[in-house]
C-alpha positions, 0 to 999 in steps of 0.5 A, a space after each residue: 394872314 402872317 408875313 410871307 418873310 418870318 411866318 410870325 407876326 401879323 401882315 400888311 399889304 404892300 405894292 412894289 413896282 418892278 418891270 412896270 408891273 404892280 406886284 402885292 406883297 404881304 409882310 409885317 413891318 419889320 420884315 418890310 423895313 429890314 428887306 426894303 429899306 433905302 440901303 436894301 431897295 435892290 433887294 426883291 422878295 419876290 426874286 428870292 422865292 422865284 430864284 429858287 424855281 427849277 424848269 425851263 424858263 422858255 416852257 410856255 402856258 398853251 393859253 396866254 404863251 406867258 412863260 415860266 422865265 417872264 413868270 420867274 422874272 415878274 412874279 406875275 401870271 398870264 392867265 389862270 390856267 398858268 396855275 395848271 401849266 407851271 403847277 409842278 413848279 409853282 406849288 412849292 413856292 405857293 405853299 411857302 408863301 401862303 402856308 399851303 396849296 389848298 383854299 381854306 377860308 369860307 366857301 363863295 355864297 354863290 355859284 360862279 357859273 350860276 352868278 355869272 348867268 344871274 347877273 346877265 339876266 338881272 342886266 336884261 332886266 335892268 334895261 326890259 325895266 328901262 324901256 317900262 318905265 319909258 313907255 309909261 308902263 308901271 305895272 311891268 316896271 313894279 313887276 320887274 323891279 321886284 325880280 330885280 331886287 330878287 336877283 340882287 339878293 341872290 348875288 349878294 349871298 343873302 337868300 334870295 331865290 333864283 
C-alpha cells in the first residue's frame, strides 16, 4: 500500500488517538514525521480529508444512527451499512485515500455465508466430540474428529469439502 499523503513511496501502519478512538493511518515515514512531529501534533490527517466532506452533518445512518458530523469528527463509522448511508459522500474521500472504490486484492477462499454456517456446525461438533470422549465412546469421537479436521480444511481455504 502507498502513503495516503504523497502517493509515492511505500507505507506504514500508524495509530493515533483522537476522540477516545483508535484511528489507523497508513503513511510513509517522512510524511508521518513531516505531519505529526511535536511542533505539528495538532495536525490531523484524517481532519483534512473529512474537512472537505459536504452533506448535512446531523444526516443519520438508519442502522447504528451514527451521523455523517460524528463520522467527519472521528473518522470513524457505525456499522457497515454506513458505507451505503454516507456512500455519495464517502467515496470521494475512499478513492483519495485508497486510490480507488473497488476491492482489487485476492478474492476470499470461502464463502462468507457459507463459512459462517461451516464454523457452527464445526463448533456443534466440537462439543458432540466432547461428550464422546466423556462417554468413552472412541469410535464416534475418530469419526467426529476427522469431520473436524474436515471443516477445518474447508475454512482455512485448503481444499477441504463441505
Amino acid at each position: 500500500m502507498l502513503c495516503a499523503n504523497c502517493g509515492k513511496r511505500p507505507a506504514a501502519e500508524y495509530t493515533k488517538n483522537k476522540g477516545g478512538k483508535t484511528l489507523k493511518l497508513y503513511l510513509c515515514p517522512s510524511c508521518y514525521e513531516l505531519l505529526y512531529s511535536e511542533k505539528r501534533e495538532e495536525a490531523d490527517l484524517f481532519s483534512s480529508y473529512l474537512n472537505g466532506i459536504g452533506g448535512e452533518r446531523k444526516r443519520k445512518c438508519p442502522v447504528c444512527d451514527t451521523t455523517l458530523g460524528e463520522f467527519k469528527s472521528t473518522g470513524l463509522l457505525g456499522c457497515a451499512y454506513c458505507y451505503t448511508a454516507f456512500r455519495e459522500e464517502l467515496t470521494p474521500t475512499i478513492y483519495y485515500i485508497q486510490g480507488a472504490t473497488r476491492y482489487k486484492g485476492e478474492p476470499p477462499k470461502v464463502n462468507a455465508e457459507e463459512a459462517y454456517d461451516t464454523a457452527l456446525r464445526r463448533e456443534r461438533l466440537k462439543a458432540e466430540f466432547d461428550r464422546a470422549v466423556r462417554s468413552g465412546d472412541s469410535a464416534r469421537a475418530e469419526a467426529l474428529k476427522a469431520e473436524i479436521i474436515e471443516l477445518n480444511r474447508f475454512l482455512d481455504g485448503s481444499g477441504g469439502v463441505k
